[in-house]
N, C-alpha and C positions, 0 to 999 in steps of 0.2 A: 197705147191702149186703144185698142181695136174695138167701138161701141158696137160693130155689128157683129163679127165674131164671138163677143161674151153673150149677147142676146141667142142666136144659131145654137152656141151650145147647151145655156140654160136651157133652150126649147127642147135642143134635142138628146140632150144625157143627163141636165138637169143641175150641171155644175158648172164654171169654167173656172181657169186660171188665170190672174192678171200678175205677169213676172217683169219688170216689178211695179209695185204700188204704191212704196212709200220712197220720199227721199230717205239719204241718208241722216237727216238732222231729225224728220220724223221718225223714223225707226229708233232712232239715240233717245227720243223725250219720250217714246211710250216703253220704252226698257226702262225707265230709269221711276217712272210711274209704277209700274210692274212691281219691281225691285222693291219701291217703297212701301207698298201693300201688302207684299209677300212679310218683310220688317216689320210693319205693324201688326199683322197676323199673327208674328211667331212670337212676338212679344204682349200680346194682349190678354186681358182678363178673361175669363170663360163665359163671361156675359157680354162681352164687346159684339157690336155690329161687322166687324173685320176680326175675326177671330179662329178657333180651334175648326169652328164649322168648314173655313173657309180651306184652310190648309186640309183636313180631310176630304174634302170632296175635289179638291183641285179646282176650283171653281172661286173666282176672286168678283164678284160686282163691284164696281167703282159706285156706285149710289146702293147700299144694301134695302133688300126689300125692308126692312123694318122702321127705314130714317121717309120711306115713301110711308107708310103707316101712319107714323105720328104728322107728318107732313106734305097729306096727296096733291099738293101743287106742285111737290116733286114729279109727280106722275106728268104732267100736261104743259105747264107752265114753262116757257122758253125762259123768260128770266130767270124766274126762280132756280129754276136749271142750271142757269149758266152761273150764274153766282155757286152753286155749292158745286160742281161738276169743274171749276176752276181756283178750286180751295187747296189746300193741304188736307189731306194727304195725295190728292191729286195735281195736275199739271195743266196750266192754260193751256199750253202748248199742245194737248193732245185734244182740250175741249174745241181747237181752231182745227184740227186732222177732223174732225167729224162735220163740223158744221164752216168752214170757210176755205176747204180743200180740193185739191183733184178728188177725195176720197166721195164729196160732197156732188162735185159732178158726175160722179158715177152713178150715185145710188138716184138721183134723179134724173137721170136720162133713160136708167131702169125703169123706175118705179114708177115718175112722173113728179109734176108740181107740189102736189097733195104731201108729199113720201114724209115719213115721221123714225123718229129714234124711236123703236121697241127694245131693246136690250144693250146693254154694254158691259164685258165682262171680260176677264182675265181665263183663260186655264192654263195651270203650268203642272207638268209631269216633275216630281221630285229625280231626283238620280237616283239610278235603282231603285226606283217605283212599284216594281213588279206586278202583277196584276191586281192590285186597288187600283192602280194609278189608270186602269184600262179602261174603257165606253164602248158597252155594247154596242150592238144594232139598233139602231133607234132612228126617227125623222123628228127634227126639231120640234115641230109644232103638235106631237102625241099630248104631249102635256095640256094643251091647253084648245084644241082642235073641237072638240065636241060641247065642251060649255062656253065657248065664244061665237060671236058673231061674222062670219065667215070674212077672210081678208087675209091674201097673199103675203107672206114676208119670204125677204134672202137673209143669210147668214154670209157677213164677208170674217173669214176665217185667215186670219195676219199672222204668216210666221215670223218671229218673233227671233229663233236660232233657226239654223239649217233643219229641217227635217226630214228624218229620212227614220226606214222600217223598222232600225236600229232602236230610234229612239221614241218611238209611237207615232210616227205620221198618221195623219187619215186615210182610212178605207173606205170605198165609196162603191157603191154598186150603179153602176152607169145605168139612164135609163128606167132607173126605180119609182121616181117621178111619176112616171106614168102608169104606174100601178095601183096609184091611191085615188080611191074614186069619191072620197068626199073632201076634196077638196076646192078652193078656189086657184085658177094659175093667175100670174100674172097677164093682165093685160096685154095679148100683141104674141105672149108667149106660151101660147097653149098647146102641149104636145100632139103630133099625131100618133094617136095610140096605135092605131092600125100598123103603120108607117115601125115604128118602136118595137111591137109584138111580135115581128118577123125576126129580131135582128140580137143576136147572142150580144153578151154585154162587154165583151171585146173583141167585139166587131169592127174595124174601122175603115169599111168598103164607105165609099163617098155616098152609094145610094141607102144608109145608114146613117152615119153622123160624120160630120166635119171634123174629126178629132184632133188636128192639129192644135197640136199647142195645151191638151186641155189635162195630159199627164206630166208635165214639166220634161226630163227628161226619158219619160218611158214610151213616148212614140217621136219618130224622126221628123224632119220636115214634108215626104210624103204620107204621113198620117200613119206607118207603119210601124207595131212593136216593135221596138228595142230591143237585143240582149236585158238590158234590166229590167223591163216589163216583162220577158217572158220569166227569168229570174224570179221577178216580185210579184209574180201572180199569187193569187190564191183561189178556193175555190168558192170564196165569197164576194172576193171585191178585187179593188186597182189600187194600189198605193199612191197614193197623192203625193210625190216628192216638192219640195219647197223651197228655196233659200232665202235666207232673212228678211224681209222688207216686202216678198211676194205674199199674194194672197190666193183665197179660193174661194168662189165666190157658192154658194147652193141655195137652190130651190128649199122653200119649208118642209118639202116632201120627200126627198132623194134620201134613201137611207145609206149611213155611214155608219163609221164604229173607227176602236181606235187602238191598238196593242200598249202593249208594256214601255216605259223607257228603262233600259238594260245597259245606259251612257253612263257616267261618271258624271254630266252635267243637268243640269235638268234640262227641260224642253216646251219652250211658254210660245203661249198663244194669244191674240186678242182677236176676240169676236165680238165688235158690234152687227145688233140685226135692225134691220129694216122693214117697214110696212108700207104699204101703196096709202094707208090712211088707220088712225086710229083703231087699234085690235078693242073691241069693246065687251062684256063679259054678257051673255044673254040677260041673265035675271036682272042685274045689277045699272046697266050700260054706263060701266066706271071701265077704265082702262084694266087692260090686263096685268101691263106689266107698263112700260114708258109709254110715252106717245108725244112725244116734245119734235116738235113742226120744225124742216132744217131751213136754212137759209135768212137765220132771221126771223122768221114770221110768230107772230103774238098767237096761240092757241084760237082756232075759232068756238065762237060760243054759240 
């Protein structure tokens, strides 16, 4: 795992790849977390926290927003956290991948000291999903971008199975990053827009972006298209190919989206994100969404 490489390309497309990410004991204990949720889901009352919501949207939270409601030292609280975040229906083992991991060295060698848990969440494409199971266009942070108090996150997005176009990989438009003009970038990793605005979004001349490495298989070791990337193009994005235990890392800004899975299996994801420091809400300045400090560290007050 190449810390300057993921940096170069968040700067300059706005995503990278890290292949792979997880061992294979951690890839086994966040399947088997996955698995469990998806169970309790299909088996829950219409009023459950883990329930009907969940399976229609494809969208699983391991802490649902409503158990943070009755209980906001879920929001900020490192113990608090770790105590329910390593319970049933969840997995210790997956609460140590975020907070005592390679996964853990990553996000703050990004982010920095500060860096905090903003979200952790499941998406899994049922088999023959067909378009519900789909995600538009969108950049993570739309939701919550303009009534919050400004502050960088990444999305590390964990394939979970192989993924490929077949079965909804992500679409990502290289470079889009740099189109959103109210945002904050990460520290250190500020696009040149200039630089950016010259350069079609599969481009992959060196005086453009370093792209090696950054579409799994769809460019070669000279940073050039593959057969499959020219195959897998479209006329919106780059298909991000995957295999199990690999990740993708994006900017809060980079727009992606996601097709159909048209597999016979389904196609699961986990996506914790991360913040350079506390996402806090203007009016309010309560957290947005998590904000539990990694590495150990007690919430500062």
């Amino acid at each position: 795992m190449d810390i300057g490489t993921i940096r170069q390309d968040l700067k300059e497309i706005g995503y990278a790849v890290v292949d792979p990410l997880l061992t294979s004991e951690q890839l086994e204990s966040i399947r088997i977390e996955c698995e469990t949720l998806r169970e309790v889901a299909a088996h829950a009352k219409p009023s459950s926290l883990w329930g009907a919501t969940a399976v229609a949207s494809c969208i699983y939270e391991t802490i649902p927003g409503g158990l943070c409601t009755s209980n906001p030292s879920l929001r900020s609280s490192y113990s608090t956290y770790k105590s329910k975040r390593s319970s049933w229906p969840l997995q210790s083992a997956v609460w140590s991948v975020l907070f005592t991991s390679q996964l853990t060295d990553l996000v703050t060698a990004l982010l920095g000291p500060t860096a905090v848990l903003f979200n952790d969440q499941y998406i899994v494409k049922p088999s023959h999903g067909g378009e519900a199971a789909s995600f538009s266009w969108h950049r993570d942070s739309n939701w919550c971008r303009e009534g919050s108090l400004p502050q960088p996150y990444i999305s590390i997005w964990v394939a979970l199975d192989d993924c490929e176009v077949e079965n909804g990989c992500l679409l990502i438009r290289p470079r889009s990053h740099a189109t959103c003009s109210n945002y904050v970038p990460i520290p250190g990793l500020e696009p040149d827009v200039e630089k950016i605005s010259s350069c079609d979004i599969y481009d992959t001349v060196d005086n453009c972006s370093s792209m090696n490495g950054t579409n799994g298989s769809l460019v070669n070791e000279n940073g050039a298209p593959t057969k499959d990337m020219a195959a897998s193009r479209t006329a919106d994005g780059v298909p991000v190919l995957l295999s199990a235990g690999s990740a993708v890392i994006m900017t809060d800004v980079v727009e992606h989206a996601s097709g159909a899975n048209r597999t016979q299996y389904a196609r699961r994801g986990w996506m914790p994100q991360f913040s350079c420091q506390p996402i806090l809400w203007k009016e309010t300045k309560t957290p947005v969404s998590l904000a539990i400090p990694l590495r150990g560290r007690e919430e500062r007050t």
